[in-house]
N, C-alpha and C positions, 0 to 999 in steps of 0.2 A: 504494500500500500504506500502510496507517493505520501509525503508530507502535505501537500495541501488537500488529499482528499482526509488525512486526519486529522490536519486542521477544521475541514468544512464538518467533518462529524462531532467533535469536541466544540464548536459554535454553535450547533444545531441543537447539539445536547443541551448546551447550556441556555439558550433560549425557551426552548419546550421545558424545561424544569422552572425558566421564571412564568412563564403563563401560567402553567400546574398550578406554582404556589400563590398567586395573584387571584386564578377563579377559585380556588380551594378557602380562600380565608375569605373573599365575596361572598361565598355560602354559609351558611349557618348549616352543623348537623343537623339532619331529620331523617325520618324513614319515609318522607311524602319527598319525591323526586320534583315536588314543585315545590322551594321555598317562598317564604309569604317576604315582603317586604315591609317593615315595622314604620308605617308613616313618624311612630313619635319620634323616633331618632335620626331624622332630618332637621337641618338644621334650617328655617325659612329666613328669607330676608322680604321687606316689606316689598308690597305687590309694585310693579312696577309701570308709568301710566302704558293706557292701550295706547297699542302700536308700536309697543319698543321694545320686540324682542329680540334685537341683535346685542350682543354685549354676551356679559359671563355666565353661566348657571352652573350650579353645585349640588352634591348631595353627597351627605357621607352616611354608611352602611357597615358596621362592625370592622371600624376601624381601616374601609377603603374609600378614598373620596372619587367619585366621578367628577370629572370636568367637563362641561361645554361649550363648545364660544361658537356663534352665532356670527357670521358677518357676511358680507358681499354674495348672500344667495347661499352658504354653504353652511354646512352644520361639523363638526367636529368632538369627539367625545374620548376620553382620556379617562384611564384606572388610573388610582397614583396610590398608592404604599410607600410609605416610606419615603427611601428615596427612586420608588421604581415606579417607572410611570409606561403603561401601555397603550396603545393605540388602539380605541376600540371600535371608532366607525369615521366615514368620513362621507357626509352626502351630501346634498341638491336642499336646501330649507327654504323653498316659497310661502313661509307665515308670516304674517304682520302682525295679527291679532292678538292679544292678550286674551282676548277671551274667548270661549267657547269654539276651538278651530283644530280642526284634526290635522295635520300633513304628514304626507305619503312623502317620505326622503330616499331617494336614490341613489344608491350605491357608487361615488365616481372610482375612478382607477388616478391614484399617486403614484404608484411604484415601489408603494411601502406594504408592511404589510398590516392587515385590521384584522383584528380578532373578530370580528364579527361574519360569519358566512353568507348573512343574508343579501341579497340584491337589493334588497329595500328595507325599510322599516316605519312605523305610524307613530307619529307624535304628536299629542294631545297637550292643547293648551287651555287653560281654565282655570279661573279666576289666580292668571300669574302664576303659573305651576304649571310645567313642563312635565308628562311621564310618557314614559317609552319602556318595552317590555328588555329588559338583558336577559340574552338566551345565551347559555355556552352547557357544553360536557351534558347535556339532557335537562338541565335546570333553567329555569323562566323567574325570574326575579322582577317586579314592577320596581324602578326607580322615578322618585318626584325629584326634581329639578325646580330648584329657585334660583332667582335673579339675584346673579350675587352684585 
């Protein structure tokens, strides 16, 4: 085996072990393959007026925060642990509305890579709260997103 293809296996390993441990502590044990997501341990910031939802959105979850940032049409969402932060979707965001407005985001190609598999995904906005389903390894977690 050449050196760089044991390099490339020794990177690969090592990346597949940080996602592992990244969706693994996003989960809370259960023996229900769908965990529930705990509204109370979100942390809200006050509603923000309609029509501005470009900017930052947050939510942390058993000690992992999501990020989102909102701008120029595009949506972006980020794990962050620690100090490790994942890529977890990057798509198309046509909402303006603060309130009551569902969008359908799709999926663009960066050349990076996104933990998320879907081609799209539905994002609900209402009264100033962002949720969007995280799906990874067979679990479905609802994340609320506020206006940081």
């Amino acid at each position: 085996m050449s050196k760089t293809a044991a390099a490339i296996i020794v990177v690969s390993a090592m990346v597949f072990a940080t996602i592992a441990a990244v969706l693994t502590i996003a989960f809370t044990s259960s023996d229900d393959p769908t965990v529930h997501y705990d509204p109370a341990q979100v942390t809200t910031a006050p509603a923000v007026p309609v029509g501005d939802v470009n900017g930052s959105w947050s939510a942390d979850s058993d000690g992992t925060t999501f990020q989102a940032d909102v701008a120029n049409g595009t949506i972006t969402i980020k794990m962050v642990k620690g100090d490790t932060s994942l890529l977890y979707w990057y798509g198309s965001f046509t909402g303006q509305s603060m309130n009551n407005q569902t969008v359908i985001s799709d999926k663009l190609d960066i050349n990076e890579m996104v933990m998320s598999g879907a081609d799209s995904k539905t994002f609900v906005i209402h009264d100033g709260v962002m949720t969007f389903e995280f799906k990874a390894m067979g679990m479905t977690k609802t994340v609320d997103l506020s206006h940081a």
